[in-house]
N, C-alpha and C positions, 0 to 999 in steps of 0.2 A: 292426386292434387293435394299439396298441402293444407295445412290448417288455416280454415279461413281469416282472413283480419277484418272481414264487416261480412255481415250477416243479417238477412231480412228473412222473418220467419212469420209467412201469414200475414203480410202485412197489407191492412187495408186502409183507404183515406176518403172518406167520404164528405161533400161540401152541404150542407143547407141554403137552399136557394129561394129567395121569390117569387112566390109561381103568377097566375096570369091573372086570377084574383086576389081581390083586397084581405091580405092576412094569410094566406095562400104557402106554404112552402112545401117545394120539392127538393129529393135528394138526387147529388149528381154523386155516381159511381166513378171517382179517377182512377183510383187502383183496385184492385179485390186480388187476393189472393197472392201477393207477390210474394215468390222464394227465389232468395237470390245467395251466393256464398261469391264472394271475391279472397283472393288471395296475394300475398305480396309477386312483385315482378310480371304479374296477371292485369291484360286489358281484356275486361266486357265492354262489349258492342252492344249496344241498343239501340234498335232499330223501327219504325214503324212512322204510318201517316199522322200530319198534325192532329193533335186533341187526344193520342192514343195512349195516352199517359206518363212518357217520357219525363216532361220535365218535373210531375209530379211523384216520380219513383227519386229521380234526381235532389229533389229538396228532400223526401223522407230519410235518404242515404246520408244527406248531409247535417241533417238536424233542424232544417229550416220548416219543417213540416211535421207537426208531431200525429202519428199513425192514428188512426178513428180507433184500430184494433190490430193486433201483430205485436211482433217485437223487433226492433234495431238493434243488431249484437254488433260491439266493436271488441276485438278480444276475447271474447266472451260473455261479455259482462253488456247486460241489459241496457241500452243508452238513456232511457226514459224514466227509469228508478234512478238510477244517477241524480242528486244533487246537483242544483245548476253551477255550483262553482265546481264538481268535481265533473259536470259537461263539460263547463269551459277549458278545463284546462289539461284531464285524460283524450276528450274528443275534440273540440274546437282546435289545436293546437295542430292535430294531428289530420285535418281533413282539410284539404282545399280545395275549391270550387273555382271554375271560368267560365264565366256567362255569356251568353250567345252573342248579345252586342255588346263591343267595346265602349262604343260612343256612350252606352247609358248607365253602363257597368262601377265606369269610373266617374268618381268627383270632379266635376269640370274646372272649380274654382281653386283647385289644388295643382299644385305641382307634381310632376313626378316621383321626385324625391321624398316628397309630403305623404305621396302613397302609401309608396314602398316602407317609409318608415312604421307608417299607423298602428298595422299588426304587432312591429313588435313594441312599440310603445304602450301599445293596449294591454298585450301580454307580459309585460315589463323583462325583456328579453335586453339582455348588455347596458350598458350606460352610452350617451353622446354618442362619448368618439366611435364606440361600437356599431352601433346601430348607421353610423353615415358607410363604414366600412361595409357593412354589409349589404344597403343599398347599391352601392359601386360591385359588389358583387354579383347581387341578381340582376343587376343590368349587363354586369360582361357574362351573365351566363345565358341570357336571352337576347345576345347579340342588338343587343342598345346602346350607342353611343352615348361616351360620358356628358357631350353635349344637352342630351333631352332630360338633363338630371331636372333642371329649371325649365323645362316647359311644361306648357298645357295640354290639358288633352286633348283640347280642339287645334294643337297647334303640330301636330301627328298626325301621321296617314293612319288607314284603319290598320293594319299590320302590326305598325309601331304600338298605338293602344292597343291591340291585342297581346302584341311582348310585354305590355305594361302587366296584362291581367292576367297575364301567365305570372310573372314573375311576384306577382303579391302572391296569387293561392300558393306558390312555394317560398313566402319570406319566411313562415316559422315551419321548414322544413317535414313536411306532412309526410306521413308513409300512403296516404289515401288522397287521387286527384281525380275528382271528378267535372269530367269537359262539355258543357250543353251547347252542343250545335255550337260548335269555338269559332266556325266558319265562317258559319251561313251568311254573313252580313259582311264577307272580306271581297272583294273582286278576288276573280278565277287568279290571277298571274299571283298574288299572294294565299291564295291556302294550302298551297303545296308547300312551302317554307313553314308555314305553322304546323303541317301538319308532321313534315319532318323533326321541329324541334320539337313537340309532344312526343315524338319516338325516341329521341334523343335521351331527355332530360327522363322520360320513363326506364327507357336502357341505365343509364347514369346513375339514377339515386335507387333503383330497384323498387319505382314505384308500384300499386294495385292504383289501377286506372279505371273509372266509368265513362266511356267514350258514348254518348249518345248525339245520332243526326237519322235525319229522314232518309238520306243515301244509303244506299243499303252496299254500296260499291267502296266506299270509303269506308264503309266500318269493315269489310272485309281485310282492307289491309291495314288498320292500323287495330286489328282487336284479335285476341285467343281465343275465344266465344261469344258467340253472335246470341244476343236474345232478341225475340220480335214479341212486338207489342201488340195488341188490337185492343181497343175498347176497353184501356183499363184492366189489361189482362196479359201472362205473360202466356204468348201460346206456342212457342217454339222456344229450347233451347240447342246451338249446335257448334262444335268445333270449327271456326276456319275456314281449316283445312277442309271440312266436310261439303264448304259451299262453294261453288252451288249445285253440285252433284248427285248429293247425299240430302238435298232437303226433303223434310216428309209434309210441314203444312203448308195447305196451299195458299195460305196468307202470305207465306213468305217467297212460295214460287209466284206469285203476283208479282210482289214485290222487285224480283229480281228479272221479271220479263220487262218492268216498265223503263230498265237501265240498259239504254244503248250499247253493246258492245264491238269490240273491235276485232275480239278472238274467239269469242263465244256467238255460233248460230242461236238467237235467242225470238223465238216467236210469244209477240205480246198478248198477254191475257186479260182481254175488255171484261173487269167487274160488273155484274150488271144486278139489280134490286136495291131496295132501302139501303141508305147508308142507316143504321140505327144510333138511337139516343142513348148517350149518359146518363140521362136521367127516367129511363124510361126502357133498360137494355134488355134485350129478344130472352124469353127463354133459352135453355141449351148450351149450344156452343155459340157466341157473341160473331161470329163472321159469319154463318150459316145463312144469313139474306143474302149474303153477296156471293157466296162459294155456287159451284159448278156441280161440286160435287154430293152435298149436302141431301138428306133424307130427314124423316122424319124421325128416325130415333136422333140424328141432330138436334133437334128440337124439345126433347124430354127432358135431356137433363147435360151438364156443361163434361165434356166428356173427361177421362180420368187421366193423370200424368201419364206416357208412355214412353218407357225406355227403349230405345230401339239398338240391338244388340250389334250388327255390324259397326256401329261406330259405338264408341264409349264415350260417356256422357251426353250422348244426344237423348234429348228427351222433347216429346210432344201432345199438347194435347188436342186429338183431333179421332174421329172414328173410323173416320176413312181417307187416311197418311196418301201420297205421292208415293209411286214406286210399290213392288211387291216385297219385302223385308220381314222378315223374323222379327219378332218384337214380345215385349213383358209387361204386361201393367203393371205398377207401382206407387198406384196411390188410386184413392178415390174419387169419386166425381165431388165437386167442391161449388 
């Protein structure tokens, strides 16, 4: 793999909350321990059930989120030490973001045009005439009629506002696009077009893509490495190609029995025990109430990264993997 162009190392984000008494605060655990490397022309998939920290790995990636503790490398260089005007304009320029709903995403009181322009007026990117030109651009490249230049967002189907919010996170052409649940809020007959020009415009500009949705079938085809989430944790990492074959946690073989197939004989895996809290999360290994598999050294301490040698770059943390395979520890329990 090449060298990465965003880099999370350790990175944790932890909320203080209200607890149930007066003056009371508990902490909620969103992330702990995230290690993530992306690189250009590279989509990760991130996958897992709501609350599992997705779209809170998603804001840290993008700077909307500053880490409890960890560090965010873009290039190399520390995002957090960074100067906010030398954020703004080495990383803010270079990262864009599309958020789950379009209806809320975008300014409703605005035009289209008005959108698309904003970024680069913020960023003082061309003059006028420039800036309308390039408007007319990301909408013929997001297959938007020159018509919707003057419309509203409520005056669009959800598809069309979703072309809208594709086409701002690439108005100051980012090398890094990150997609939260780009879908989830589109009727079935359009996510397949969205999700074709996300492969598209990825192919095209040679984007590093973070595709994260709960489908774990969809991130299979539009991502090069699948990461699953649970509980604020990343606990599988794997090639693709690898799934769903080659998976070793059983988090993630859950996950892929609860998806109907058409080509694949796939017997469903009924979870059963506590789902547990974030604020409040199990010793161990954090799925271990609900695993099949799970013992009490489960329970001791959160088990260590595991590289498993038949596939390269699969990695897992779990004591007792899916399948009988060769394998390497490669880091410690954390």
């Amino acid at each position: 793999m090449s060298e990465p162009i965003l880099e999370l190392r350790d990175v944790h984000v932890q909320h203080r909350i209200n607890g149930e008494k007066l003056f009371a605060k508990d902490t909620v655990y969103a992330l702990t321990g995230a290690d993530l490397a992306v690189s250009a022309g590279e989509t990760v998939g991130i996958v897992g059930e709501s609350g599992c920290g997705k779209s809170t790995l998603a804001k840290a990636i993008v700077g909307l989120q500053q880490p409890t503790s960890g560090e965010v490398l873009f290039h190399g260089e520390s995002l957090w030490t960074m100067s906010a005007s030398a954020r703004r304009t080495k990383f803010g320029r270079n990262v864009g973001m599309v958020f789950q709903d379009p209806s809320t995403a975008l300014n409703r009181r605005m035009p289209v045009k008005s959108i698309l322009r904003d970024p680069l007026t913020v960023h003082g990117i061309g003059d006028a005439k420039q800036r309308t030109a390039r408007v007319a651009e990301l909408m013929d490249l997001v297959g938007l009629p020159s018509s919707a230049a003057d419309a509203l967002p409520a005056q669009l189907s959800g598809g069309q506002r979703q072309r809208v919010a594709i086409a701002r996170a690439l108005a100051l052409q980012p090398s890094v696009l990150v997609a939260d649940e780009p879908t989830s809020a589109l009727d079935v007959s359009v996510r397949a077009q969205i999700l074709n020009l996300l492969l598209e415009l990825k192919a095209e500009f040679d984007l590093a893509m973070i595709f994260i949705s709960h489908d774990i079938q969809t991130v299979r085809r539009m991502s090069d490495r699948i990461v699953t989430m649970y509980l604020g944790r990343i606990v599988e990492v794997a090639p693709a190609a690898a799934v769903p074959g080659e998976v070793r946690h059983p988090y993630t073989e859950a996950l892929l029995s609860a998806t109907p197939s058409l080509v694949e004989d796939v017997e469903p895996i009924t979870l059963e025990g506590p789902v547990p809290s974030a604020v409040h999360p199990p010793s161990g290994c954090p799925f271990r109430t609900r695993c099949w598999k799970a013992t009490e050294q489960c329970a001791t301490e959160m088990p260590p990264v595991t590289r498993f040698q038949t596939v390269p770059l699969h990695t897992a943390r779990c004591y007792h993997p899916v399948g009988a395979v060769a394998q390497a520890t490669i880091g410690g329990a954390a």
